[in-house]
VEXKOL-631411 format. One line per 4 residues: number of its first residue (from 1); their letters; for each residue y, x, z of C-alpha. Coordinates in steps of 0.25 Angstrom, whole numbers, padded with zeros to 4 digits. Layout:
<pts>
NUM = A = Y:X:Z; ...
</pts>
This chain:
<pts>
1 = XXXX = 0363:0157:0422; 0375:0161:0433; 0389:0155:0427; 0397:0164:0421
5 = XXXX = 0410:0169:0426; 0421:0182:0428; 0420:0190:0438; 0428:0193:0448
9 = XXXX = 0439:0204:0444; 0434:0212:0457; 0422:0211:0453; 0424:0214:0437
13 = XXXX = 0431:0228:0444; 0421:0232:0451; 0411:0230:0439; 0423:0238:0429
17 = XXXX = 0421:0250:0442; 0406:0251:0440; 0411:0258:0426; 0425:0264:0429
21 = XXXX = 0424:0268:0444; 0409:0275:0446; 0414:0286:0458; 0426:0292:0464
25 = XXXX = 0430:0300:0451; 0431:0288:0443; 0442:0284:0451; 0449:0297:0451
29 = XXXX = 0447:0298:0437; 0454:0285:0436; 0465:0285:0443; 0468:0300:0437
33 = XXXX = 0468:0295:0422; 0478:0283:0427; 0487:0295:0433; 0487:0301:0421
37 = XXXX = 0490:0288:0411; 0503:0286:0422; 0509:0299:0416; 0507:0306:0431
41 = XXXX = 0511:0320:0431; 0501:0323:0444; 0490:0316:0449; 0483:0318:0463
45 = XXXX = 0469:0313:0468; 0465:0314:0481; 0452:0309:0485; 0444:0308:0497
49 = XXXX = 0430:0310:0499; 0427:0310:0486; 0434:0297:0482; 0425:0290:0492
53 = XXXX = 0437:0287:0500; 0450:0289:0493; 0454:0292:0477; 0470:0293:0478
57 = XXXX = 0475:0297:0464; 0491:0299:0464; 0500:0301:0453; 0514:0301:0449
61 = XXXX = 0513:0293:0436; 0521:0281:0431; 0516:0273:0442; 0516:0259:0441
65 = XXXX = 0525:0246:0447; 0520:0235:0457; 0513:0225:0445; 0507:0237:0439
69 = XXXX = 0500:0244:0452; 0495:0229:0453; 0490:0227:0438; 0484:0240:0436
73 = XXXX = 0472:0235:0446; 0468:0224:0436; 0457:0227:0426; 0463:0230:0412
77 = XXXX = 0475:0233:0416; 0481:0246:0408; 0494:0250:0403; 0485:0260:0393
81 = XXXX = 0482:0250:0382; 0486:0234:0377; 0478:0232:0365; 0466:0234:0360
85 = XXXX = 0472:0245:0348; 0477:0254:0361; 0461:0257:0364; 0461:0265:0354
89 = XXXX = 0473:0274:0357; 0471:0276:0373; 0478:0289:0376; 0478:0285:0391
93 = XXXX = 0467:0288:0401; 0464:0275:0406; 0467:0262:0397; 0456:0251:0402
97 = XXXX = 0464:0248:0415; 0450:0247:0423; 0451:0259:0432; 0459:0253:0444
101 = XXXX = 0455:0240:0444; 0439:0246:0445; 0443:0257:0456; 0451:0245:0465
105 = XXXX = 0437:0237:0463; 0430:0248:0470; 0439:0253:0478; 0451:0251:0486
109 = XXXX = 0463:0257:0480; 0479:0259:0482; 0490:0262:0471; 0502:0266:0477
113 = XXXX = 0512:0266:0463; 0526:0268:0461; 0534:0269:0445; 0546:0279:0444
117 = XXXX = 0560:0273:0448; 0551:0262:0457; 0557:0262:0470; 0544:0257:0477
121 = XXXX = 0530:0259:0475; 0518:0249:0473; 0505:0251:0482; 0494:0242:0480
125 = XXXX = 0480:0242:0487; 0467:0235:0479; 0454:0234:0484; 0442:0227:0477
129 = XXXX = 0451:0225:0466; 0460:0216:0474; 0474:0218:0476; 0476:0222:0493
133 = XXXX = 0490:0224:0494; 0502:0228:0486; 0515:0236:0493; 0528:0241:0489
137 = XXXX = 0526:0257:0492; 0535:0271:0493; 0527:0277:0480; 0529:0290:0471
141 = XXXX = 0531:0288:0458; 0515:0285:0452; 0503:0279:0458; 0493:0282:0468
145 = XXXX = 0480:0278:0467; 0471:0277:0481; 0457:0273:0479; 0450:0272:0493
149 = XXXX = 0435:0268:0497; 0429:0269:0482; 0417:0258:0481; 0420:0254:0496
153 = XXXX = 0416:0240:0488; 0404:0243:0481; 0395:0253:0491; 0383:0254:0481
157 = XXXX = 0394:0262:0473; 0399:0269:0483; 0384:0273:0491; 0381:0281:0478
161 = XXXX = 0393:0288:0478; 0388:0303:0478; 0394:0313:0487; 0407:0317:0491
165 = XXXX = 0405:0331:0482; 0399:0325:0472; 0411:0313:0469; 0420:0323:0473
169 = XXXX = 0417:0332:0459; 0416:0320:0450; 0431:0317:0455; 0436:0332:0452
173 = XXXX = 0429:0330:0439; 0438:0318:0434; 0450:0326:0439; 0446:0337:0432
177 = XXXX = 0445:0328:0419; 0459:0320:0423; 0466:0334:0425; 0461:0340:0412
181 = XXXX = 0468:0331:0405; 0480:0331:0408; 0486:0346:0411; 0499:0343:0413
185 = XXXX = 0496:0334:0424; 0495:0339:0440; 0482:0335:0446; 0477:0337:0461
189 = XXXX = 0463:0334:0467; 0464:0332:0483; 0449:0329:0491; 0449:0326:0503
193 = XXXX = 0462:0333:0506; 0457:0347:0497; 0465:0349:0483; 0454:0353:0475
197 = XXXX = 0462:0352:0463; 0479:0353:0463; 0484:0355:0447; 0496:0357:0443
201 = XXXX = 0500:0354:0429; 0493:0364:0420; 0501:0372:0407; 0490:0369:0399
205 = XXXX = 0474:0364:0400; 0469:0379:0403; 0478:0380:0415; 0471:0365:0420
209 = XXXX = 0458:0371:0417; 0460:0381:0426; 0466:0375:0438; 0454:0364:0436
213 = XXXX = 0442:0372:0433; 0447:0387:0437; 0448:0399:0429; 0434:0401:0427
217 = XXXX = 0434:0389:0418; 0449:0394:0412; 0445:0406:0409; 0431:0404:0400
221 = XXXX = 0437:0393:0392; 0447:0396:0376; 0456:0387:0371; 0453:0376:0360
225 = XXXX = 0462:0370:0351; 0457:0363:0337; 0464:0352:0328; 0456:0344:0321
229 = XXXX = 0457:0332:0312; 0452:0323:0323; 0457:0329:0334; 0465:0340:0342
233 = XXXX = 0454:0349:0352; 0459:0358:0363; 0455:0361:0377; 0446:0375:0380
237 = XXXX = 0432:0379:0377; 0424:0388:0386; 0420:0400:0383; 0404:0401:0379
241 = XXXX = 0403:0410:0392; 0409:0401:0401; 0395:0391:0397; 0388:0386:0410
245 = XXXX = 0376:0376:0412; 0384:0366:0419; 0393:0355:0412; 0405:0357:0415
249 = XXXX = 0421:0360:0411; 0417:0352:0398; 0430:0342:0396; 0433:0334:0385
253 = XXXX = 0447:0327:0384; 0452:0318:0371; 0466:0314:0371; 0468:0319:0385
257 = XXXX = 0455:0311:0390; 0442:0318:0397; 0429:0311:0389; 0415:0317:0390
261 = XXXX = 0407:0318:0374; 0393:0324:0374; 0395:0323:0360; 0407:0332:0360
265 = XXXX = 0399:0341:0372; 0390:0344:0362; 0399:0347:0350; 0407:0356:0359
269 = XXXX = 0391:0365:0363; 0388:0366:0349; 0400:0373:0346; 0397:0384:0360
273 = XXXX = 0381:0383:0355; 0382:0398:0349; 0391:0404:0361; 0384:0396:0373
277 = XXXX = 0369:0396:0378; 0361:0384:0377; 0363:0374:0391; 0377:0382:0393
281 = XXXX = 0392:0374:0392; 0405:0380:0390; 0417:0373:0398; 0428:0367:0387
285 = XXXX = 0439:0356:0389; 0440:0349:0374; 0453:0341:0372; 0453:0333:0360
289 = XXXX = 0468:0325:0354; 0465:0315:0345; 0470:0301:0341; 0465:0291:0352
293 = XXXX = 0460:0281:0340; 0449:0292:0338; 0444:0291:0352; 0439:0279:0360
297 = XXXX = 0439:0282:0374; 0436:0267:0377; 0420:0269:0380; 0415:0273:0392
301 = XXXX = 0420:0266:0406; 0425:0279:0411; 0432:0282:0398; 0424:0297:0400
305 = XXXX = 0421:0296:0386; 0426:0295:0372; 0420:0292:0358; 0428:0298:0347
309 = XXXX = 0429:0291:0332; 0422:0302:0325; 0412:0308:0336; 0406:0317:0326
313 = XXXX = 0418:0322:0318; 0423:0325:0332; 0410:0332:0337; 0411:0342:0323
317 = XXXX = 0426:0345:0327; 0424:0348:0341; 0413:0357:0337; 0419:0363:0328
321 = XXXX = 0433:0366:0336; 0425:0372:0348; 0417:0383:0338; 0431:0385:0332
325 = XXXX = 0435:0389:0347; 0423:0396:0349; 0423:0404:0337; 0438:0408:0338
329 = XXXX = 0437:0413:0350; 0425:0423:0345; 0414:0416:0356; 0403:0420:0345
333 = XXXX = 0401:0429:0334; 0399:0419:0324; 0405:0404:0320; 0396:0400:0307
337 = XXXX = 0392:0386:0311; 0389:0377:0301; 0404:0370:0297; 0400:0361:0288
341 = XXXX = 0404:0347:0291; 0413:0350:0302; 0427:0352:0304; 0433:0362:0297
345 = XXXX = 0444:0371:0307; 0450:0384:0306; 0444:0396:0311; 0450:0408:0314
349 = XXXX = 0446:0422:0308; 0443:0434:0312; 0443:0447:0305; 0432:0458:0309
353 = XXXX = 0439:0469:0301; 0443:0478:0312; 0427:0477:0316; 0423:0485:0303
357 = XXXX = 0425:0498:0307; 0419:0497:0319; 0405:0508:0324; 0396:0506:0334
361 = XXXX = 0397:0513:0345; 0392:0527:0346; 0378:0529:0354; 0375:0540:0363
365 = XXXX = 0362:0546:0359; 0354:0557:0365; 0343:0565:0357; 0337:0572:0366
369 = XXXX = 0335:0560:0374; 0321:0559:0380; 0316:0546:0389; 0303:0553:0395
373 = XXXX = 0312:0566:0398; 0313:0565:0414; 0326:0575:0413; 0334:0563:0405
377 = XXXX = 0341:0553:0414; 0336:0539:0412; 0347:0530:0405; 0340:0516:0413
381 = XXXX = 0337:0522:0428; 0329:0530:0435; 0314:0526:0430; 0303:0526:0440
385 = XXXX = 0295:0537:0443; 0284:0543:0438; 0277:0541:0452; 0281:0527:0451
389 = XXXX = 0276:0524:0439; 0262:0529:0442; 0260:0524:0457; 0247:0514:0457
393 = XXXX = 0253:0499:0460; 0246:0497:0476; 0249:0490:0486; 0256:0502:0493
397 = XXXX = 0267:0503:0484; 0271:0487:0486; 0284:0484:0491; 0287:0485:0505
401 = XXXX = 0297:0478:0515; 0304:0487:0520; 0306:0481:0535; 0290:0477:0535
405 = XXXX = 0283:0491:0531; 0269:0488:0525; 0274:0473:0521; 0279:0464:0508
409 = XXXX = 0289:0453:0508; 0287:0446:0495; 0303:0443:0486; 0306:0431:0489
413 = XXXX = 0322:0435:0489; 0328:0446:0496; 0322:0445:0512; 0315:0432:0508
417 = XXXX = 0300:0432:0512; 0291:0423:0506; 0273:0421:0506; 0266:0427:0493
421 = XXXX = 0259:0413:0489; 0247:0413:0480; 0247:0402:0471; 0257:0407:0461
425 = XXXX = 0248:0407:0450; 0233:0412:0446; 0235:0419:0435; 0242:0431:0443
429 = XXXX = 0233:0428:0457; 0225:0440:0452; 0233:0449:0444; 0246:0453:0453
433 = XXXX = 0243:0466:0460; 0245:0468:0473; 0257:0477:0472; 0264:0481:0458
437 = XXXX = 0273:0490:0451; 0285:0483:0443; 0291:0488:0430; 0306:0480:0426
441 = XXXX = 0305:0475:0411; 0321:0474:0408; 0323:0467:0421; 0316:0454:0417
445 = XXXX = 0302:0457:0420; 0294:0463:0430; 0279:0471:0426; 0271:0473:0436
449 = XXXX = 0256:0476:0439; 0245:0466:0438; 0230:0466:0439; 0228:0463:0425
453 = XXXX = 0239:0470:0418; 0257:0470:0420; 0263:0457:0425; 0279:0454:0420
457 = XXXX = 0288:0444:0429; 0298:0438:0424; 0309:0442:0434; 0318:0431:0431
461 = XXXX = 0306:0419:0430; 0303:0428:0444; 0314:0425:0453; 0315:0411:0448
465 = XXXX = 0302:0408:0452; 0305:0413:0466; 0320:0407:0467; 0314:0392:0462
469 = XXXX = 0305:0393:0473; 0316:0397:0484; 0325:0387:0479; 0314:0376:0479
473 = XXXX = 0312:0378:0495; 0326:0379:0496; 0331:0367:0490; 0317:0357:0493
477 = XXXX = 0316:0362:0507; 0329:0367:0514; 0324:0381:0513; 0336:0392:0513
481 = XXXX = 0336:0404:0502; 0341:0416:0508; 0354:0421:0501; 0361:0434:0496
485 = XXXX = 0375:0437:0501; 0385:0441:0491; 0401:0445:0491; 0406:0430:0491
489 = XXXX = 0409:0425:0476; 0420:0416:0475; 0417:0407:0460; 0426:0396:0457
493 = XXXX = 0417:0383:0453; 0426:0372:0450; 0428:0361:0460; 0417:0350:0453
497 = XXXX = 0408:0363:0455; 0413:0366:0469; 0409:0353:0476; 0395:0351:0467
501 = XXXX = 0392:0365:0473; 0398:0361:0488; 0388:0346:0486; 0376:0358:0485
505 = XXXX = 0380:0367:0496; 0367:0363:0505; 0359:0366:0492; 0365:0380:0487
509 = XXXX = 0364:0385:0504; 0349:0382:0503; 0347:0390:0491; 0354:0402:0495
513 = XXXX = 0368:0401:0488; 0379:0401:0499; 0392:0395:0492; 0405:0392:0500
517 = XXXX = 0415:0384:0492; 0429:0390:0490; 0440:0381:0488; 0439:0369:0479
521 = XXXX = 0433:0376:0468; 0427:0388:0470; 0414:0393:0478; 0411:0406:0485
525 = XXXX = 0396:0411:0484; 0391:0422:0496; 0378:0421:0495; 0366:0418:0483
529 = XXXX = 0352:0415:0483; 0344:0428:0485; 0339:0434:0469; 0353:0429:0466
533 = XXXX = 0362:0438:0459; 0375:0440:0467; 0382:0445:0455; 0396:0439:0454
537 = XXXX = 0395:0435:0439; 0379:0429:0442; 0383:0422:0455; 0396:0415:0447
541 = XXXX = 0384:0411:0436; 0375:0407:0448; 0386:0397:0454; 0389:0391:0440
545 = XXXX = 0374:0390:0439; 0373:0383:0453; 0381:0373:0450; 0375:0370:0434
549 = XXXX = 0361:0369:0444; 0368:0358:0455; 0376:0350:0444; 0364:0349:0433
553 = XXXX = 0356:0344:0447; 0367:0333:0452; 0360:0320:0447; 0346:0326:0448
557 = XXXX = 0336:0321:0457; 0335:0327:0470; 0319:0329:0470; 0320:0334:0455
561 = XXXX = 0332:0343:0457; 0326:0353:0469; 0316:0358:0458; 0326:0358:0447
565 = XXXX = 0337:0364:0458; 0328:0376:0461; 0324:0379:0447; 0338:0381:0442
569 = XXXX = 0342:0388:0454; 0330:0398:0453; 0332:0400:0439; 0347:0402:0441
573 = XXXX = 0344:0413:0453; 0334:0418:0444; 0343:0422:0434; 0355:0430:0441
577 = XXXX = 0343:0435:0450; 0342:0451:0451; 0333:0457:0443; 0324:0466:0453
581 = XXXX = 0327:0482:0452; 0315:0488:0460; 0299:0485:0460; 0300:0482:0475
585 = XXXX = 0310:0470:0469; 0301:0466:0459; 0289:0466:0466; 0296:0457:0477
589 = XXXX = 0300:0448:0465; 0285:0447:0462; 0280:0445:0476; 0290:0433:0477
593 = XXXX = 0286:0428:0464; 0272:0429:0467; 0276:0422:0481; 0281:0408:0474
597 = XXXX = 0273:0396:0470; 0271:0400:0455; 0273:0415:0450; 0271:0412:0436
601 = XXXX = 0282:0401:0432; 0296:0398:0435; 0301:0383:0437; 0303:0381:0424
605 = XXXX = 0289:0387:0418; 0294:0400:0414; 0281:0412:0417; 0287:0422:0426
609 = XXXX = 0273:0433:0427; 0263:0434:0417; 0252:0445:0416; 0251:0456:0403
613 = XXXX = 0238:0459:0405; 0231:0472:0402; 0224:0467:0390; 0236:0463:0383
617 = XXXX = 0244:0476:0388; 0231:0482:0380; 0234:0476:0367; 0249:0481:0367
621 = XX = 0242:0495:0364; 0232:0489:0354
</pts>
């Protein structure tokens, strides 16, 4: 057996970094909380691809003097906490005194610090936790903190270091967090010479919202504000319409810190489970006060979360907080949940009085009124004629291309030609007709001739069927989908939202969607897949829906995601897809069903044709 003995303190860091320093937001986060702990009243970050090359944090706190810009470097050491008693009445951000000491084991770092009424400033250089150089310096009041060549020592953990866009949005998420916090505080964000963020100190949390996340967040979200015996809850709750697939503007904060609870995630959807559908999140930025002995915030490395003394009692107060909110600011008609065993709060009433008196609206009604009297105008549109009615389905009568006289060109999107294939399935190799005649049935289905009786298509299940297989090609084999122009949309994303979509770029071009970015976090759309909707309020659904599609497929597979990728995306077209207005639309949509690999199923098993025969048509009249 090896003899036992201490490892090197280098060494013992660079072990402590494996937990506390996992990629370049670690650090940022890091040296942000320390700004904050120094009393600074503004705090800069600057990075440089993406934290690869440089993290520069600069604030104008307490700074520190020469022995304390030395001692901070050692492991342990904290001006936070002295005994054992104060870990359980941490009000500060960091208190363990690791942080720096793990960042100047994997990386080389400066501090240039200076204390108010200091006439000089102290700069110190560490690399491989080992003290470079020390140096008496012209400083500004606070500390600056330049972390350069992250992991230059350890090139397994930098190698798999993912890409510049991708670290990037892990870094403006800790800022977001850090900036949350603290409203009062000024914050700026500076890549690679861009400001992406610049904050001014904010009058209240509303106003950091939406200099952070814009006003399309701002504006969907109601204030909260609950005492409870345990603690005191305030923040914002999104309105139930502002619900979206993808996780995200969900924050937690206690005592000022941002934690992640799943357990508390959940208390805070049940409350919404009435208002919101199934699969759908609502933003909200939950900020609980309470008394530091009743939280430990001492058991994850990362101190991302926390574990509070009475979980459960928690989760029945937050619960019942948020369906107080809800209910107060009339999100549903009814509010009767079972009480019993929870928390009991004040409610606010409302009286229905004036509601009384009130008649239903009068209806118009005609009496001579007659649906089969041709001199009456139809209320629904101009029918088809009688002519049209009574004209025998033949091949004559199918659809022609106007430029090509005597010719068809299946649908396969507007001007896209594709080769009718027939092995789409043989329970309809015999019973399509040649050429047909369509009847609309409320604008989900299509009826149309067959051999042996009427044959509905699901117009929906229809044009995902046709998009899956346009994406499929487009996404496996470097096939283009042609696009729609529109009059150029300008939507505001969020900067995390920004660079996920800008990672994509290549991906979305190949599909058909042309989007240029606009600033740091905005997005302009000019051009959709063709079948896409270009209506303003369906391409603002069709981006949020984009990006729910890219960030659920981040840590997938790649040789699993292009399937996946190309279902979500046909059904997602699918969906805001126009619905087609004449029989030559619906037969083309036919004729490009017909032309794809399987006519009778989406991706996701869901029958898109079946046949009413003339037997069971027969027994209707029985």
């Amino acid at each position: 057996m090896p003899e036992l003995k201490i490892l090197p303190s280098n060494v013992a860091n660079m072990i402590a970094a494996g937990e506390v320093v996992q990629r370049p937001s670690s650090v940022v986060k890091e040296l942000m909380e320390n700004a904050v702990d120094a009393g600074a009243l503004s705090v800069s970050v600057i990075i440089i691809d993406a934290g690869r090359t440089l993290i520069r944090v600069i604030d104008n706190g307490c700074g520190m003097c020469p022995e304390e810009a030395i001692l901070c470097f050692e492991r342990h050491a904290t001006s936070k906490i002295a005994t054992a008693e104060d870990l359980s009445n941490i009000s500060s951000f960091g208190f363990r005194g690791e942080a720096l000491a793990s960042i100047a084991a994997v990386a080389e770092v400066t501090l240039r610090t200076c204390r108010e009424g200091d006439e000089l400033g102290t700069e110190v250089v560490f690399a491989d936790s080992k003290l470079v150089s020390r140096t008496e310096t012209s400083s500004p009041v606070g500390s600056s903190f330049s972390v350069r060549n992250l992991f230059y020592n350890i090139p397994a953990r930098r190698k798999f270091l993912k890409s510049d866009n991708v670290e990037f949005r892990h870094i403006v998420e800790e800022f977001v967090r850090v900036a949350l916090t603290r409203p009062d505080i000024a914050f700026s964000l500076v890549h690679n010479g861009r400001d992406i963020h610049i904050l001014k100190p904010a009058k209240s949390l509303k106003f950091r919202v939406l200099d952070l996340l814009g006003n399309n967040v701002a504006k969907d979200v109601v204030d909260i504000n609950q005492q409870t015996t345990l603690f005191k809850l305030s923040g914002y709750l999104g309105r139930p319409d502002s619900a979206r697939k993808m996780l995200g503007n969900q924050f937690f904060f206690v005592n000022g810190r941002y934690f992640r609870s799943s357990y508390l995630h959940k208390a805070v959807m049940k409350a919404y489970e009435e208002f919101v559908p199934e699969g759908l999140t609502p933003p909200y930025f939950l900020y609980f006060e309470t008394d530091p002995r009743s939280v430990d915030v001492n058991i994850s490395p990362n101190k991302s979360e926390v574990k509070f003394e009475d979980e459960s009692l928690v989760f029945q107060m937050l619960y019942a907080c948020v369906r107080e909110t809800l209910g107060r600011n009339s999100f549903g008609a009814s509010l009767d949940f079972d009480t019993e065993g929870m928390v009991d709060l004040p409610v606010l009433g409302k009286s229905f009085d004036e509601y009384r008196n009130t008649t239903a609206p009068a209806v118009g009604i005609d009496p001579n009124y007659n649906p089969f009297d041709s001199s009456f105008e139809n209320p629904f549109g101009s029918a088809q004629s009688e002519k049209d009615w009574q004209s025998p389905a033949s091949q004559s009568q199918a659809p022609q291309d106007s430029s090509r006289p005597g010719s068809f060109t299946p649908y396969y999107g507007p001007g896209a030609a594709v080769e009718r294939r027939d092995d789409y399935g043989k329970l309809f190799e015999t019973k399509i007709m040649p050429s047909t005649q369509t009847i609309f049935v409320q604008d989900r289905y299509i009826a149309t001739n067959a051999k042996s009786g009427l044959m509905l298509v699901h117009v929906r299940r229809a044009f995902e069927r046709i998009l899956y297989e346009r994406f499929l090609g487009a996404i496996a084999e470097g096939e283009h989908v042609s696009q729609v122009s529109l009059f150029p949309e300008q939507i505001q994303v969020g900067v995390e939202n920004r660079l996920l979509l800008d990672e994509h770029a290549e991906t979305l071009a190949g599909l058909g969607f042309d989007i240029a970015p606009l600033g740091d976090d905005s997005i302009v759309v000019n051009a959709v897949p063709d079948g896409f909707s270009c209506e303003s309020g369906k391409v603002q659904k069709m981006v949020a829906d984009i990006i729910f599609i890219l960030a659920e497929g981040k840590h997938s597979l790649a040789a699993t995601m292009q399937s996946s990728m190309a279902e979500k995306f046909a059904a997602m077209g699918a969906a805001s897809a126009k619905t087609p207005s004449s029989s030559f639309e619906a037969q083309r949509l036919i004729d490009s069903l017909f032309a794809t690999g399987n006519a009778e199923f989406t991706p996701r098993g869901k029958r898109i044709v079946t046949i009413v025969t003339v037997d069971d048509i027969d027994k209707k009249f029985q």
